[in-house]
MOPAC internal coordinates of N, CA, C and O (Angstrom, degrees):
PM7 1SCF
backbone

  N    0.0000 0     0.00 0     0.00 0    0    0    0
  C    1.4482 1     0.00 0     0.00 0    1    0    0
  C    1.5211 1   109.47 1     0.00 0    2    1    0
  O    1.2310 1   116.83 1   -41.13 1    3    2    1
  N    1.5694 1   123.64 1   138.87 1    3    2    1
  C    1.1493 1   111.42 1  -134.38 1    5    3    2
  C    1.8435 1    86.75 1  -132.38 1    6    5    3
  O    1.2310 1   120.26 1  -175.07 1    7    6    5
  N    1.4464 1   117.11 1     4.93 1    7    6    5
  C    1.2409 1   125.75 1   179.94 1    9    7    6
  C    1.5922 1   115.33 1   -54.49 1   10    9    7
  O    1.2310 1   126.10 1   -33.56 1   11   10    9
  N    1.3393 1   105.88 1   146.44 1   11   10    9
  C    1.6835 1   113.04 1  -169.41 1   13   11   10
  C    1.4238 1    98.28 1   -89.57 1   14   13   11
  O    1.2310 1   112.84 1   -52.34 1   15   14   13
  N    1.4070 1   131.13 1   127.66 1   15   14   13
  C    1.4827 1   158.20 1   131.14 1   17   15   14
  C    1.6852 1    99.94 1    15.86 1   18   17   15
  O    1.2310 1   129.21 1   -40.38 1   19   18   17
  N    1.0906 1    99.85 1   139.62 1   19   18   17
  C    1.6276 1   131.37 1  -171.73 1   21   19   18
  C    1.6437 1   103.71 1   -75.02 1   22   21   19
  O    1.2310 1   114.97 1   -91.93 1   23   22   21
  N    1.6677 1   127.14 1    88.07 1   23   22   21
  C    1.2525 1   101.13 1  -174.98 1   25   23   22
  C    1.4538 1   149.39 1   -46.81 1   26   25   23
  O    1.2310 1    85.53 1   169.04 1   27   26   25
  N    0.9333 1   170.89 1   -10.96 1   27   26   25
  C    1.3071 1   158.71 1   -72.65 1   29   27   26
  C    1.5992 1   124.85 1  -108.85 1   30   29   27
  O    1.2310 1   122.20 1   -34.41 1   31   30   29
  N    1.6235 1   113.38 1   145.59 1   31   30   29
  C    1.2207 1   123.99 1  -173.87 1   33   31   30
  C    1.7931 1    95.75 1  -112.11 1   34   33   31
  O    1.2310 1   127.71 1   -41.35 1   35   34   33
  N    1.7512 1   102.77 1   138.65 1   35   34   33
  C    0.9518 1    90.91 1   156.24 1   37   35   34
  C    1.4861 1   116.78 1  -142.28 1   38   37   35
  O    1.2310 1   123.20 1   -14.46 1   39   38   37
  N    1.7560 1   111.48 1   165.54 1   39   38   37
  C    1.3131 1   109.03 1  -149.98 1   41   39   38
  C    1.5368 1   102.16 1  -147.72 1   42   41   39
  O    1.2310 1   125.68 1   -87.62 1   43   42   41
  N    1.3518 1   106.70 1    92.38 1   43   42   41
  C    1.7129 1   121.79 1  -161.79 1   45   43   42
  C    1.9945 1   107.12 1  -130.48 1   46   45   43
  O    1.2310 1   105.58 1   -57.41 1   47   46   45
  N    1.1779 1   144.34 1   122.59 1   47   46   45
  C    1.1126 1   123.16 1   169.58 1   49   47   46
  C    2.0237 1   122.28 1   -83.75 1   50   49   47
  O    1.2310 1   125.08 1  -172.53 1   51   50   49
  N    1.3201 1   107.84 1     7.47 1   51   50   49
  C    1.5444 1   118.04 1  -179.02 1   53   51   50
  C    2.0075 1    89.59 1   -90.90 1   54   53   51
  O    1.2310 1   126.50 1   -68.67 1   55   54   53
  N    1.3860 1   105.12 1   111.33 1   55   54   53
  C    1.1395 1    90.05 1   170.30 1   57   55   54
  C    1.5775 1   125.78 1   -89.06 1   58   57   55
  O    1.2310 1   111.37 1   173.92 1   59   58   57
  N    1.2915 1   133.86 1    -6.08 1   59   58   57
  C    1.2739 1   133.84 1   146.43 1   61   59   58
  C    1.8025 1   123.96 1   -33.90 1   62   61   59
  O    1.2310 1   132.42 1   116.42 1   63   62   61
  N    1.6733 1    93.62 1   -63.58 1   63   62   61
  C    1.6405 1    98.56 1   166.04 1   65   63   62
  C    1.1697 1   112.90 1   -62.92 1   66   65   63
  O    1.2310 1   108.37 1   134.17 1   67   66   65
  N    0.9710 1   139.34 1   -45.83 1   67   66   65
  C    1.4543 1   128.06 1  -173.87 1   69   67   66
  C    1.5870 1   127.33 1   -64.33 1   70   69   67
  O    1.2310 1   128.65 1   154.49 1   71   70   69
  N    1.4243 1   100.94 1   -25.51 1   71   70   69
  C    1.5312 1   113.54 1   177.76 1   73   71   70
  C    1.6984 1    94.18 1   -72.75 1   74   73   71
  O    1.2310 1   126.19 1   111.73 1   75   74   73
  N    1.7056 1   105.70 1   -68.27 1   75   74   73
  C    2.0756 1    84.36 1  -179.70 1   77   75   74
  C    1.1283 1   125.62 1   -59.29 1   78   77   75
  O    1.2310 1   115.36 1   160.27 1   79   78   77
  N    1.3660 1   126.41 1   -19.73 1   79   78   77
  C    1.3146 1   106.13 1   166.93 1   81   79   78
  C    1.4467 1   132.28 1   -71.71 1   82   81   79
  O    1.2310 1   127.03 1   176.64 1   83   82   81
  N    1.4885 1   104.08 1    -3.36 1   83   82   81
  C    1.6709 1   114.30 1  -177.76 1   85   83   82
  C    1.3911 1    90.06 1   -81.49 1   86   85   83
  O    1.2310 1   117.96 1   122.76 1   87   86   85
  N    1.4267 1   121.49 1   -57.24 1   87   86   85
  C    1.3934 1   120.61 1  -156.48 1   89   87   86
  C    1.2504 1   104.01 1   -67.41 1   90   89   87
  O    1.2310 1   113.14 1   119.79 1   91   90   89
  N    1.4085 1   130.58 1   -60.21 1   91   90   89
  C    1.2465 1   119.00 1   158.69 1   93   91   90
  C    1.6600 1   130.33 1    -7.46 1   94   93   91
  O    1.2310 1   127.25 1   118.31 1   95   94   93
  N    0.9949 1   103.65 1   -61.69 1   95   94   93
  C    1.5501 1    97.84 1  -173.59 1   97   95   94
  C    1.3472 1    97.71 1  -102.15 1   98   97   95
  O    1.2310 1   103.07 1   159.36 1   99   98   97
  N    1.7240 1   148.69 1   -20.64 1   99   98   97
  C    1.2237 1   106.38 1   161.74 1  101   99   98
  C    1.2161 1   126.86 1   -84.85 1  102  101   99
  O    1.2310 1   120.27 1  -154.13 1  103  102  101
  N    1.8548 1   117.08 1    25.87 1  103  102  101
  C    1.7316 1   115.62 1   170.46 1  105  103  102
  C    1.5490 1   102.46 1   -93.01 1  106  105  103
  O    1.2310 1   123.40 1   178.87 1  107  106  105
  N    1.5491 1   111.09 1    -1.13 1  107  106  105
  C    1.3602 1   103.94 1   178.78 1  109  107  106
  C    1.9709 1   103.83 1   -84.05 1  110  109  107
  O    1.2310 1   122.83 1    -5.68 1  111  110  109
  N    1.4886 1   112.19 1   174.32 1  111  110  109
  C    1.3034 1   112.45 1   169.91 1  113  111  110
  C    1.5866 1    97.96 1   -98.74 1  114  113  111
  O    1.2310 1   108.40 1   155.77 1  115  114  113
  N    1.5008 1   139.30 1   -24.23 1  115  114  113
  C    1.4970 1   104.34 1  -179.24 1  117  115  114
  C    1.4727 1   104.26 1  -103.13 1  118  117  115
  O    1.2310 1   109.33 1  -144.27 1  119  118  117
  N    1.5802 1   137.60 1    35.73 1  119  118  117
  C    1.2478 1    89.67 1   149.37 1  121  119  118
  C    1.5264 1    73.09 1  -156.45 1  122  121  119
  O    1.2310 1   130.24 1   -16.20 1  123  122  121
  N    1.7656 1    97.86 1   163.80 1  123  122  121
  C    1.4484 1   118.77 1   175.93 1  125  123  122
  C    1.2945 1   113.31 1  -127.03 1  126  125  123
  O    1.2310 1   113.80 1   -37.28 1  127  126  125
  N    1.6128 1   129.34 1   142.72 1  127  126  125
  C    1.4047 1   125.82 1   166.67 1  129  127  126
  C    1.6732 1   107.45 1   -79.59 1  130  129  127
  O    1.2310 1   127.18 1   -56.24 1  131  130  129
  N    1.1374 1   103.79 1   123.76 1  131  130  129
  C    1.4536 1   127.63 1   163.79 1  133  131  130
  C    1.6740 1   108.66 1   -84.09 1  134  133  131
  O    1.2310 1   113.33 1   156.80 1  135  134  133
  N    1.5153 1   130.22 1   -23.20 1  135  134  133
  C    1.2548 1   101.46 1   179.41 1  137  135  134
  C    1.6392 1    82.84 1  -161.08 1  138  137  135
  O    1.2310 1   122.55 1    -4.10 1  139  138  137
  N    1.7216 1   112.72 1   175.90 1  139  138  137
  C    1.7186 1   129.19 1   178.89 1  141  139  138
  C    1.3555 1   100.23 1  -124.65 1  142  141  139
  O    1.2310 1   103.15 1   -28.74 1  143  142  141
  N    0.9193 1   148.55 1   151.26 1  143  142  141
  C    1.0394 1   122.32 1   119.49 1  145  143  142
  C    1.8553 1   103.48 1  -136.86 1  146  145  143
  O    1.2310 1   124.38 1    -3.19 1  147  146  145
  N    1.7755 1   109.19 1   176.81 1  147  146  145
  C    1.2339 1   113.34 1  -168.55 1  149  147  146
  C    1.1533 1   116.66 1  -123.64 1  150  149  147
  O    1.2310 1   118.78 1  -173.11 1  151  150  149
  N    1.3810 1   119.94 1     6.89 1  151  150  149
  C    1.5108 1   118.30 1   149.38 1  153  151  150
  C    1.5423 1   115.35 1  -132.75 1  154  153  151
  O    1.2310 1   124.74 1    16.32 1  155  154  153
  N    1.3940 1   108.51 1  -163.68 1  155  154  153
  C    1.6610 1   113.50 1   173.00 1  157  155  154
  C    1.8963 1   105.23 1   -75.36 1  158  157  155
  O    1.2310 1   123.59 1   134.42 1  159  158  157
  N    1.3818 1   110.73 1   -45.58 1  159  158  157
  C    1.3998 1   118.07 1  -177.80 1  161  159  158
  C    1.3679 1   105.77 1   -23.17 1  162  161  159
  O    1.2310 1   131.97 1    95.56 1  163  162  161
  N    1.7878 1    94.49 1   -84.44 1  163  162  161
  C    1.7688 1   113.59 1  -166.79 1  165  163  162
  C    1.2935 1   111.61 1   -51.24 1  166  165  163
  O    1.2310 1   110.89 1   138.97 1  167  166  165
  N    1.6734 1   134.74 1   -41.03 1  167  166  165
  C    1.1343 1   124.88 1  -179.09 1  169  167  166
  C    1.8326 1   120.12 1   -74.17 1  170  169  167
  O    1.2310 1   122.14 1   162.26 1  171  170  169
  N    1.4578 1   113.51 1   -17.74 1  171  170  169
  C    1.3606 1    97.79 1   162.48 1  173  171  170
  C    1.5422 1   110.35 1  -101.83 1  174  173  171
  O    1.2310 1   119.22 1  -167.68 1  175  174  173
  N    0.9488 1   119.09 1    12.32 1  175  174  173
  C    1.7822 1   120.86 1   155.64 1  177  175  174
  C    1.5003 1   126.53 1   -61.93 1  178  177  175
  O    1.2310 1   140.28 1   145.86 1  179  178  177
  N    1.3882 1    78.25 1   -34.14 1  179  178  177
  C    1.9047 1   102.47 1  -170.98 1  181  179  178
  C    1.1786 1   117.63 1  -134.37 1  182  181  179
  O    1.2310 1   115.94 1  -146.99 1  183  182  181
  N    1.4795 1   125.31 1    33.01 1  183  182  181
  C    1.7583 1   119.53 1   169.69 1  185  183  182
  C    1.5071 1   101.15 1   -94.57 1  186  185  183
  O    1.2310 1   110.19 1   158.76 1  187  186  185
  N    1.2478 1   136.02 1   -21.24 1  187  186  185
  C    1.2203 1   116.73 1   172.76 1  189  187  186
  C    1.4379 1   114.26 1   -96.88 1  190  189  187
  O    1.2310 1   117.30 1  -141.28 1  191  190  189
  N    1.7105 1   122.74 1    38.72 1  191  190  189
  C    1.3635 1   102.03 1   145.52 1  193  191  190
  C    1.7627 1    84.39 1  -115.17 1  194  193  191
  O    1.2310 1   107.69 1   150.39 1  195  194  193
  N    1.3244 1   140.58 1   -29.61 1  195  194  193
  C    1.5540 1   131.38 1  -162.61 1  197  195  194
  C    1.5776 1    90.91 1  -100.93 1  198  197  195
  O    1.2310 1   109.15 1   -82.31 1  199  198  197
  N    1.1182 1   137.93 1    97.69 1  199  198  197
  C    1.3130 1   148.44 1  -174.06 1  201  199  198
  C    2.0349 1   100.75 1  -103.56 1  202  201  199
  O    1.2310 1   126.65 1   -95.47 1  203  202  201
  N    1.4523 1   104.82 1    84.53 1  203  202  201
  C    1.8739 1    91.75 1  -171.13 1  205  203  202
  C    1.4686 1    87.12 1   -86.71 1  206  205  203
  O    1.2310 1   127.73 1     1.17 1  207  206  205
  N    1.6163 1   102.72 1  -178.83 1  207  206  205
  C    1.1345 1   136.21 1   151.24 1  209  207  206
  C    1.6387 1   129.46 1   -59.68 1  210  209  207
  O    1.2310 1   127.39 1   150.29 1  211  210  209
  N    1.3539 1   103.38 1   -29.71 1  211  210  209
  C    1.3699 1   115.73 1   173.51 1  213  211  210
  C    1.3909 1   121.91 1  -135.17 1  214  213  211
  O    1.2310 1   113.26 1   -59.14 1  215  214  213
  N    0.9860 1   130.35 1   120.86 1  215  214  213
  C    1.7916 1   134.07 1   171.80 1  217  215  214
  C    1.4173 1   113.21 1   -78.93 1  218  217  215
  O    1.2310 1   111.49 1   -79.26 1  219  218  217
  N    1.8439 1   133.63 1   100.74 1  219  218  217
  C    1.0593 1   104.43 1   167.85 1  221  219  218
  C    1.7769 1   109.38 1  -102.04 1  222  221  219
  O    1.2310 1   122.34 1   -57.98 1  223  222  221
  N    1.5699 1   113.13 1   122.02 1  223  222  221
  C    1.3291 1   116.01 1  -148.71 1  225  223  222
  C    1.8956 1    95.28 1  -103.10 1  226  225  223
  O    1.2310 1   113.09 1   -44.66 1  227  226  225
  N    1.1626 1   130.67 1   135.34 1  227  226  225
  C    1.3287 1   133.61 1   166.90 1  229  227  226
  C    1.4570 1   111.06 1   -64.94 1  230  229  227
  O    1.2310 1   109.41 1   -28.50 1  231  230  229
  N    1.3823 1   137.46 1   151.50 1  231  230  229
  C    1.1992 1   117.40 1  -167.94 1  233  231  230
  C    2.2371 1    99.60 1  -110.49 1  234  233  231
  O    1.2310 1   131.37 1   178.49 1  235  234  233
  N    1.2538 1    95.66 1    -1.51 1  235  234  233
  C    1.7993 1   100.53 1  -160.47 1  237  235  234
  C    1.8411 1    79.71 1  -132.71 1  238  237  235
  O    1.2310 1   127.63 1   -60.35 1  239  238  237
  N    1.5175 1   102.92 1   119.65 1  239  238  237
  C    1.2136 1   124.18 1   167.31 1  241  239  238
  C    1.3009 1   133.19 1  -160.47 1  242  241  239
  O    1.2310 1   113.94 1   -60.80 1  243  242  241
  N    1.1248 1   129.08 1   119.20 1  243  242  241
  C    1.5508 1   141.70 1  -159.75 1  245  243  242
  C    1.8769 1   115.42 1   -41.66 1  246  245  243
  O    1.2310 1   126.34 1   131.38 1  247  246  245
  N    1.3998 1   105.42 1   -48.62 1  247  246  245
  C    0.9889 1   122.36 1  -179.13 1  249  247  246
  C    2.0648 1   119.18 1   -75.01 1  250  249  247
  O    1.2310 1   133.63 1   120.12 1  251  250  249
  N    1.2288 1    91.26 1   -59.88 1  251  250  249
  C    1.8289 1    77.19 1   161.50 1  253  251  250
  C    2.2359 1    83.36 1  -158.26 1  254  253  251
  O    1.2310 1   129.60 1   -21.80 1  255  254  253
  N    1.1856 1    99.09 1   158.20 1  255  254  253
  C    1.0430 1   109.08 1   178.61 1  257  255  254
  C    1.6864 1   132.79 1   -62.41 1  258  257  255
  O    1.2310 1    94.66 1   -18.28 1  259  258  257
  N    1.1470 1   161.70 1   161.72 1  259  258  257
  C    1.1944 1   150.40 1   174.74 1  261  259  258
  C    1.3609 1   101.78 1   -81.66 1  262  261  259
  O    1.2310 1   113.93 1   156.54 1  263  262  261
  N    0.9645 1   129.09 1   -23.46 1  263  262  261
  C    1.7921 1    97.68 1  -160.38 1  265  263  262
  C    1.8698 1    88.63 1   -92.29 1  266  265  263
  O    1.2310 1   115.50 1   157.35 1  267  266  265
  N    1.5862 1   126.15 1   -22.65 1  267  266  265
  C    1.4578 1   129.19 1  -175.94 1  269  267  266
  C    1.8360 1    92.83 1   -52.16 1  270  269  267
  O    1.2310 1   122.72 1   124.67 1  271  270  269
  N    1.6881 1   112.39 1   -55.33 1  271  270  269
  C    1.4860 1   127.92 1  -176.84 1  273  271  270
  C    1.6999 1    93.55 1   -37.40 1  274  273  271
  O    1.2310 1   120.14 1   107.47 1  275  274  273
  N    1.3224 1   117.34 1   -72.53 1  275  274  273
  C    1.1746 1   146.53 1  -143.59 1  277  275  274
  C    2.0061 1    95.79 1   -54.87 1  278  277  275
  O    1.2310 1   126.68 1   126.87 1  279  278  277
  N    1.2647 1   104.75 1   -53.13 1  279  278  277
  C    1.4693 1   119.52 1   153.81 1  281  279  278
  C    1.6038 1   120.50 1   -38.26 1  282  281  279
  O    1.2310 1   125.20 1   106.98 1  283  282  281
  N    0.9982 1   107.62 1   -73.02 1  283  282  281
  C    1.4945 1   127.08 1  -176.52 1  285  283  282
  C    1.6515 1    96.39 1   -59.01 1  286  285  283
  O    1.2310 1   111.63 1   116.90 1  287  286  285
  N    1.1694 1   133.38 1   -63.10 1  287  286  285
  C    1.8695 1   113.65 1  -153.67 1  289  287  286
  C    1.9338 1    77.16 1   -79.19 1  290  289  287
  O    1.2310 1   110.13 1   136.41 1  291  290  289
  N    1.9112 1   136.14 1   -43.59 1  291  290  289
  C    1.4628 1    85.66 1  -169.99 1  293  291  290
  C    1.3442 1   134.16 1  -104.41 1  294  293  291
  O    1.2310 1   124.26 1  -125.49 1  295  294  293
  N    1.5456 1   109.44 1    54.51 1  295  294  293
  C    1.6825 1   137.91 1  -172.35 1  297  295  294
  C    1.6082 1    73.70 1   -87.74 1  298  297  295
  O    1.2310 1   115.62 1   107.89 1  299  298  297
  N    1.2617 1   125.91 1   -72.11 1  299  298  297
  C    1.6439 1   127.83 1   178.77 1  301  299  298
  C    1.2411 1   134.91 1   -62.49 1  302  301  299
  O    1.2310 1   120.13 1   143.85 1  303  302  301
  N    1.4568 1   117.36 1   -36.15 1  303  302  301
  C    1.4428 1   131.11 1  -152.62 1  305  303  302
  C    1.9165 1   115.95 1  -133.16 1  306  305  303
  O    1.2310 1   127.57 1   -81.34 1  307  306  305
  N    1.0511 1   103.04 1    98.66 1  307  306  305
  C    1.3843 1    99.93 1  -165.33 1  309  307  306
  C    1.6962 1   109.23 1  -113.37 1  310  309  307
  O    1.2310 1   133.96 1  -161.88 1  311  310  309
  N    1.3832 1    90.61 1    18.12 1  311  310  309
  C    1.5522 1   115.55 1  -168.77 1  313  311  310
  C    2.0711 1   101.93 1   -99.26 1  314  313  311
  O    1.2310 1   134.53 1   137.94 1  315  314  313
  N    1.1558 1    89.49 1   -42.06 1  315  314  313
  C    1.4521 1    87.36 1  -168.43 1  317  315  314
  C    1.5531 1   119.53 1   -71.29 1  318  317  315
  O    1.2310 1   129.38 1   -46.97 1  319  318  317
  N    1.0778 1    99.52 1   133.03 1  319  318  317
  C    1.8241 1    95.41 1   161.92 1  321  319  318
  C    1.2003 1   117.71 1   -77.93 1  322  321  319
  O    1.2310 1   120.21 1   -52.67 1  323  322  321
  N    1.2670 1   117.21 1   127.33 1  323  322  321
  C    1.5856 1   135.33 1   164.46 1  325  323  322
  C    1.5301 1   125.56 1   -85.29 1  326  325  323
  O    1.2310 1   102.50 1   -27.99 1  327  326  325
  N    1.4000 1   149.65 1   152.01 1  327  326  325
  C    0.9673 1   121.42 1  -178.91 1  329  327  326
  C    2.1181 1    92.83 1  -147.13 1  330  329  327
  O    1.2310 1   119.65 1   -85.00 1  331  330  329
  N    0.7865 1   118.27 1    95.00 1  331  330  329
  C    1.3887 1   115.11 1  -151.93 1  333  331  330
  C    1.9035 1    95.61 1   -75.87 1  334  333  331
  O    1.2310 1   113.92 1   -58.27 1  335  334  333
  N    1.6831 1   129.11 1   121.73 1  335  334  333
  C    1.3305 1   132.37 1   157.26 1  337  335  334
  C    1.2012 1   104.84 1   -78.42 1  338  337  335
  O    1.2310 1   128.56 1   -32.81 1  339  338  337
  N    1.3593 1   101.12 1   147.19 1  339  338  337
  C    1.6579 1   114.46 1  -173.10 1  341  339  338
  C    1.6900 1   112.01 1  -142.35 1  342  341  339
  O    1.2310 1   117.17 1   -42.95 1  343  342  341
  N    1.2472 1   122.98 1   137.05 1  343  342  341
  C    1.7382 1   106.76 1   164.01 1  345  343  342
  C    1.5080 1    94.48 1  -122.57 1  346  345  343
  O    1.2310 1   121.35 1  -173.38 1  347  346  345
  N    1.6867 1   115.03 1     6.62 1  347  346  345
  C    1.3231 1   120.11 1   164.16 1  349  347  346
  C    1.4776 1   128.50 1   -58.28 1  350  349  347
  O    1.2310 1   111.31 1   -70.30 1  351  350  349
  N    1.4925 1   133.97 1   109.70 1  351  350  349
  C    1.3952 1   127.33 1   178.80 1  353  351  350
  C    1.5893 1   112.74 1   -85.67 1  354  353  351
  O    1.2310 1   113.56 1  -148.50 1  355  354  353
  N    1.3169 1   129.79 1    31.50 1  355  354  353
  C    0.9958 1   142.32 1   179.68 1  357  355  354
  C    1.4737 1   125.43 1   -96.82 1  358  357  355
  O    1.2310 1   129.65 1   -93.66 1  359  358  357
  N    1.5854 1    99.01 1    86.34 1  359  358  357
  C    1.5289 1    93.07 1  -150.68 1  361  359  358
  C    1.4464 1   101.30 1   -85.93 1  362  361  359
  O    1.2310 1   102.15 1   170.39 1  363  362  361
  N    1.3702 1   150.25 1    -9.61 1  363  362  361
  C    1.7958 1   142.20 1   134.04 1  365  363  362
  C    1.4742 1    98.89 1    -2.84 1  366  365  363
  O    1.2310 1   126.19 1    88.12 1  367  366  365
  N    1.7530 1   105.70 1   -91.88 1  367  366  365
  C    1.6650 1   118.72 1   174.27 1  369  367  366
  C    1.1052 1   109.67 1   -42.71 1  370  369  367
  O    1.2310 1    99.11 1  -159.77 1  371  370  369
  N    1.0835 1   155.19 1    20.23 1  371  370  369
  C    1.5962 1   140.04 1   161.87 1  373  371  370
  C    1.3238 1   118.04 1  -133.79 1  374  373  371
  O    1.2310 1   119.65 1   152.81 1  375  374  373
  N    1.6938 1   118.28 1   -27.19 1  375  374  373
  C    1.3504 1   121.45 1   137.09 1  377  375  374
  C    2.0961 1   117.34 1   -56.76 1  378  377  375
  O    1.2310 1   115.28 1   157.29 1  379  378  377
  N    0.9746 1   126.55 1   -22.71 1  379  378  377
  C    1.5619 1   116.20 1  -176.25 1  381  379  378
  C    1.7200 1    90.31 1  -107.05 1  382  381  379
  O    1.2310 1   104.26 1   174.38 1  383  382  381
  N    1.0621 1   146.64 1    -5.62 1  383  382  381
  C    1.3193 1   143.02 1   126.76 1  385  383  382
  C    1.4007 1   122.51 1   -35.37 1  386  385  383
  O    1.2310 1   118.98 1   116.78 1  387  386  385
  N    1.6731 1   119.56 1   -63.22 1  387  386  385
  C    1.5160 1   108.00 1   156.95 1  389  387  386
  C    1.1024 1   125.04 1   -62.01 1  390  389  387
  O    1.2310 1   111.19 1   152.56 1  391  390  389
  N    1.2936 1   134.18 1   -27.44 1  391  390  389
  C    1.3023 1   125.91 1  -166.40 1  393  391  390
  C    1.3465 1   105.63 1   -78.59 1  394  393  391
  O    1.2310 1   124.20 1   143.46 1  395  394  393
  N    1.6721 1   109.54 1   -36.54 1  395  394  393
  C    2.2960 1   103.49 1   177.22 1  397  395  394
  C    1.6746 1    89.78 1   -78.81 1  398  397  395
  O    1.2310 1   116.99 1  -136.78 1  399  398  397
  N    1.1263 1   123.32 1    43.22 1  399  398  397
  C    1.7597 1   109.08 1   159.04 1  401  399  398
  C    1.4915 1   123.65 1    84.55 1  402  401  399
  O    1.2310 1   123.30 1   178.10 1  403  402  401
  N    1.1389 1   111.27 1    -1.90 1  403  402  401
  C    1.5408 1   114.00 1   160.41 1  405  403  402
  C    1.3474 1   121.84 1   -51.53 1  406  405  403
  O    1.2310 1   116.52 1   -56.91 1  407  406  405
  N    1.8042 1   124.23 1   123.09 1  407  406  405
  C    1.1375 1   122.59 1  -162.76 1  409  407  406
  C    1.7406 1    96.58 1   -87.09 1  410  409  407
  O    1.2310 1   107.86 1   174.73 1  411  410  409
  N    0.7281 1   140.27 1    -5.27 1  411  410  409
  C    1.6182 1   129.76 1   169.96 1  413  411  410
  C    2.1009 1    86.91 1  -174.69 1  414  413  411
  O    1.2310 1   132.89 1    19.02 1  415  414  413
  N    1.8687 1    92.69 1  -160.98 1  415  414  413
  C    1.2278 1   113.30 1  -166.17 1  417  415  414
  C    1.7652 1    94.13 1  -164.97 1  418  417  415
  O    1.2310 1   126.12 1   -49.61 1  419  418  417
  N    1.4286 1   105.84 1   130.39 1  419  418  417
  C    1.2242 1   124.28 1   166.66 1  421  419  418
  C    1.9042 1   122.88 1  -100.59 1  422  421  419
  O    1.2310 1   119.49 1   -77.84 1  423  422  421
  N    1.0350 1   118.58 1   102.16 1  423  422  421
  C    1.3288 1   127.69 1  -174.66 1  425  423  422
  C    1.2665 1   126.82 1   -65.42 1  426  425  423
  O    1.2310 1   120.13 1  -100.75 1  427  426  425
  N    1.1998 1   117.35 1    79.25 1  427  426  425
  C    1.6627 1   134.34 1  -179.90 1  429  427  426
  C    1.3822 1   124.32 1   -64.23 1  430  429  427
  O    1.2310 1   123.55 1   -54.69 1  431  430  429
  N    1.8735 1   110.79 1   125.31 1  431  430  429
  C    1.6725 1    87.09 1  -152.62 1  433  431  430
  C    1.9209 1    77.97 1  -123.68 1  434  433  431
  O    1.2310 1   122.32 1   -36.91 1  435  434  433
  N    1.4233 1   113.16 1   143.09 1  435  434  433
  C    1.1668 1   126.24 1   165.94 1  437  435  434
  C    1.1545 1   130.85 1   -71.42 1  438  437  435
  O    1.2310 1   118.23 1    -9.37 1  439  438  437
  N    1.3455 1   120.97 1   170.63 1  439  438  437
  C    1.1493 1   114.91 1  -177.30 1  441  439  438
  C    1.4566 1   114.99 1  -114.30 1  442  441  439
  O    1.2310 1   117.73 1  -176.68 1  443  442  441
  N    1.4515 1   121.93 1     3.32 1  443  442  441
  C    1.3600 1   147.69 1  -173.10 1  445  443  442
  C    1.4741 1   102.39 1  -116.41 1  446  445  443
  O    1.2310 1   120.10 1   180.00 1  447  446  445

């Protein structure tokens, strides 16, 4: 099967996590990161030139929060998949994460 790779953006401010999670999925064959970024800023600066297939969005970020992001791209975009990372156990915030349109949530567990 000769289908092209699952795009993905990802958008984490821990840059440790963010590097394995790149490598992670580009050692897989279906999906590749097309872009990083490490806050909310840079990734809505620059999603309309790296437009993936998948958003994996951090939900706790210094600069503006993910689920505010999460608001903002689906005021426009009801097309995109979202996939909200979390090391948040706050399940309120992760239920009102699905509810502004987040297609799931990945549960990030610390090491602290």
């Amino acid at each position: 099967m000769n289908s092209s790779p699952i795009s993905v953006v990802v958008v984490d401010d821990h840059p440790l996590f963010r590097r394995g999670v790149v490598e992670l999925l580009n050692d897989s064959d279906e999906m590749t990161v097309i872009a990083e970024y490490d806050s909310a800023t840079s990734l809505l600066n620059n999603l309309g030139d790296t437009y993936p297939d998948i958003l994996l969005l951090d939900l706790q970020m210094p600069d503006q929060s993910g689920l505010d992001v999460l608001k903002q791209l689906r005021s426009h975009d009801e097309q995109l998949k979202i996939i909200i990372i979390t090391a948040c156990s706050d399940q309120q915030m992760l239920l009102e994460a699905l509810r502004f349109g987040a297609n799931g949530f990945c549960k990030r567990y610390s090491a602290g």
